[in-house]
C-alpha positions as CSV (number, residue, x, y, z in Angstrom):
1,X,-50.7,-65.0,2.2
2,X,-48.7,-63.4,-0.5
3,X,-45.3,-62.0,-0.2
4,X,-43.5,-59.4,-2.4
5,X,-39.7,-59.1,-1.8
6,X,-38.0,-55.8,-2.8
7,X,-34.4,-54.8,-3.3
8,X,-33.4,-51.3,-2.2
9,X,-29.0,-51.8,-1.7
10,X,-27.2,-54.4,-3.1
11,X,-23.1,-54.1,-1.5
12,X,-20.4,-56.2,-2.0
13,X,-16.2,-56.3,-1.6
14,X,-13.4,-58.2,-1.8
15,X,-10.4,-57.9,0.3
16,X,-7.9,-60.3,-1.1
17,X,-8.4,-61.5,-5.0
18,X,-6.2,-64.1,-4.2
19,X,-8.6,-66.3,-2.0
20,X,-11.2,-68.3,-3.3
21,X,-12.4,-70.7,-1.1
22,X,-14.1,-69.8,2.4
23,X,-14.7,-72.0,5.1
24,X,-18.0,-70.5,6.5
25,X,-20.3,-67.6,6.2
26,X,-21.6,-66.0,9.5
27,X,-24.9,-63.8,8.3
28,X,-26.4,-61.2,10.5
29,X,-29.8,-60.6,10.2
30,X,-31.9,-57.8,11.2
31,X,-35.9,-56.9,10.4
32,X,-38.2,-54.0,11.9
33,X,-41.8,-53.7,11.0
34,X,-42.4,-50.3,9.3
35,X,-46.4,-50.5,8.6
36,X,-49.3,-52.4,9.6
37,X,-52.9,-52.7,8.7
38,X,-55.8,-55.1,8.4
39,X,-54.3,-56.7,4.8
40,X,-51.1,-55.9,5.2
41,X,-47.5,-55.5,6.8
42,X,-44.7,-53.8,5.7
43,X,-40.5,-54.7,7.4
44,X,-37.6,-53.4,6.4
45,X,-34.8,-56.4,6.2
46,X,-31.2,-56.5,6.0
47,X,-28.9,-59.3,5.5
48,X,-24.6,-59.0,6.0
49,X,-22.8,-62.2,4.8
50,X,-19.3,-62.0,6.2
51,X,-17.0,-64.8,5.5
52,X,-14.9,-66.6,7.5
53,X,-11.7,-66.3,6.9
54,X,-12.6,-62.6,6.7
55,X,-12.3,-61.7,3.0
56,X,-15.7,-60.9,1.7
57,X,-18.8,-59.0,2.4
58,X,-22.1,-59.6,0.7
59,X,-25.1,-57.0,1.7
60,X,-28.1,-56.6,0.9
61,X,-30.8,-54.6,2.2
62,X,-35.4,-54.0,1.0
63,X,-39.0,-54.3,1.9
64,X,-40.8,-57.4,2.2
65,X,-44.6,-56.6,1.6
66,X,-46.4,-59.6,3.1
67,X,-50.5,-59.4,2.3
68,X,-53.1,-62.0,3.8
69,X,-55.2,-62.1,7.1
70,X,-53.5,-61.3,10.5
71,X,-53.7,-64.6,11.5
72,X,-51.5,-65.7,8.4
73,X,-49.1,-62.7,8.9
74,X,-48.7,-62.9,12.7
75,X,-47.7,-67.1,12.4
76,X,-44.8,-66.4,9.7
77,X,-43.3,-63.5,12.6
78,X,-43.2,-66.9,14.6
79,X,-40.1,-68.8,15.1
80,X,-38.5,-71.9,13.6
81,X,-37.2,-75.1,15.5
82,X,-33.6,-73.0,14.9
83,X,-35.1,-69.8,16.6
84,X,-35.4,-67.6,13.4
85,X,-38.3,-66.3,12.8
86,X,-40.1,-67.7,9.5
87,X,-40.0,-64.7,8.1
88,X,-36.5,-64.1,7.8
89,X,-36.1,-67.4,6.2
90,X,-38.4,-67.0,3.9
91,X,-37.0,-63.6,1.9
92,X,-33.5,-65.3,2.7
93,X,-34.7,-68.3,0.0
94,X,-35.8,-65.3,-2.0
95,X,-32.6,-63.5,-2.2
96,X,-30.5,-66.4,-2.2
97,X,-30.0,-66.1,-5.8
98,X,-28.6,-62.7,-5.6
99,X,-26.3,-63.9,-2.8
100,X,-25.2,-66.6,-5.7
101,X,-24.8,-64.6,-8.1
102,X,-22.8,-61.7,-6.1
103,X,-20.5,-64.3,-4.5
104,X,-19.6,-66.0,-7.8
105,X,-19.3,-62.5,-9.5
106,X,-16.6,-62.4,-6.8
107,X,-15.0,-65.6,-7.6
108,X,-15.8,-67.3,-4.1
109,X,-17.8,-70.1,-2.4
110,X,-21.4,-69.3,-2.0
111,X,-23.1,-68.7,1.7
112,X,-25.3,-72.2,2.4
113,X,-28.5,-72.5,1.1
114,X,-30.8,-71.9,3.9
115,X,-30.3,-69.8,6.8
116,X,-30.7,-72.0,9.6
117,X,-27.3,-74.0,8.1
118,X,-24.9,-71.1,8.3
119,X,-22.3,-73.0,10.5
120,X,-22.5,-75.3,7.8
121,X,-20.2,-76.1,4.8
122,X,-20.2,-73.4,1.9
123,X,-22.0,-74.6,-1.7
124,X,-18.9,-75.2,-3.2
125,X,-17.5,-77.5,-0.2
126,X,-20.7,-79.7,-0.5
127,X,-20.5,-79.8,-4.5
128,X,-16.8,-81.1,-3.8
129,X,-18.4,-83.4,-1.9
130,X,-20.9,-84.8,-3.9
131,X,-18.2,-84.6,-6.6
132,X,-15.7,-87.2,-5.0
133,X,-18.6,-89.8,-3.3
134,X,-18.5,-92.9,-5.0
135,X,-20.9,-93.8,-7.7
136,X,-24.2,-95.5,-6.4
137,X,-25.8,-98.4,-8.0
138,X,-28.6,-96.4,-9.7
139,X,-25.9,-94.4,-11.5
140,X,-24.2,-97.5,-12.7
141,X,-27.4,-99.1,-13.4
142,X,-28.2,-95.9,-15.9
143,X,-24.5,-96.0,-17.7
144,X,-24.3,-100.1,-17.9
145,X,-28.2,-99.1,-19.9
146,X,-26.5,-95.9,-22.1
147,X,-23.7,-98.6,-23.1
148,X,-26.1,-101.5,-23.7
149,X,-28.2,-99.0,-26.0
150,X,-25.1,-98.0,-27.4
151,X,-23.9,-101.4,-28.5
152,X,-27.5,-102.1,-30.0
153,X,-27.1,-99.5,-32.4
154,X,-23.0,-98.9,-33.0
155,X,-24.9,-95.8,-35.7
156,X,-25.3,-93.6,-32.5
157,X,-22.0,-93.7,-31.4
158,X,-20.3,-92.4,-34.3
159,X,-23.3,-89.8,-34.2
160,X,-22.6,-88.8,-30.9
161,X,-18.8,-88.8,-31.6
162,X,-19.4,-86.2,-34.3
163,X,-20.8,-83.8,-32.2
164,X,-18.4,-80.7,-31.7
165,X,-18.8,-80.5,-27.6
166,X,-17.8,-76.6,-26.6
167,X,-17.9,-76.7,-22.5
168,X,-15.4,-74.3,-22.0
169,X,-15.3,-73.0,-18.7
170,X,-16.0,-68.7,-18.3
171,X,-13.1,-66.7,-16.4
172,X,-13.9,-65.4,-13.5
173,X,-12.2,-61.5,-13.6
174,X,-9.9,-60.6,-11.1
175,X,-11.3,-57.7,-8.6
């Protein structure tokens, strides 16, 4: 099976410039099945991301062109353990890096990763979290090594010290 995801409307907006962080995305989802032959199906799909508080909407509307045998193409129009049906998932992972991209253009937390997660915490939320859990033994194990490799050769340190570090963060404009 082979799938080819295309983009026909891209919409976003921002109500308030002032809020950055969203506690939840709730996405409606809608497909319809335009053409189908012996190789091929054709659905037009559309995806709303509305957060919650209501501040921003993310759209995005195509064509999926999925080729392969029936079989193959009738089994991804099945659903999911969380009731979607496979296909919607699968050109959600596909334009999930548009939804990135259009939310962060925005200055806001991204919708979740996969569809089936949407009552879940936003990107940002779970990168705090990851940010602030302590620091496991593997990641202590790997910095007590850096340090003992540093104190074997005190040459690298001053190399590494010399290094001009530029990790300035971007602004973000203000819609």
């Amino acid at each position: 099976m082979n799938a080819h995801i295309e983009l026909s409307s891209i919409a976003m907006s921002k109500n308030d410039p002032k809020i950055t962080k969203l506690d939840k995305y709730d996405v409606e989802a809608n497909i319809e099945e335009v053409d189908n032959n012996e190789d091929h199906s054709v659905f037009k799909y559309g995806f709303t991301a509305l957060s919650n508080p209501k501040n921003v909407r993310l759209a995005i509307e195509g064509i999926a062109r999925i080729s392969g045998d029936s079989e193959e193409r009738n089994e991804i129009l099945n659903k999911d353990e969380n009731d979607i049906p496979k296909i919607l998932t699968m050109i959600y992972h596909e334009l999930f890096p548009t939804f990135f991209l259009l939310s962060k253009s925005l200055n806001v937390s991204c919708p979740p990763h996969t569809i089936g997660s949407m009552g879940d915490p936003t990107v940002s939320e779970t990168e705090d979290f990851l940010e602030s859990t302590e620091p496991t033994e593997l990641s202590e194990e790997l910095l007590k090594s850096k340090t003992d490799s540093l104190s074997e050769n005190p040459n690298s340190e001053a190399d590494l010290a010399s290094e001009p570090i530029d990790a300035q963060d971007i602004a973000q404009p203000t819609v």
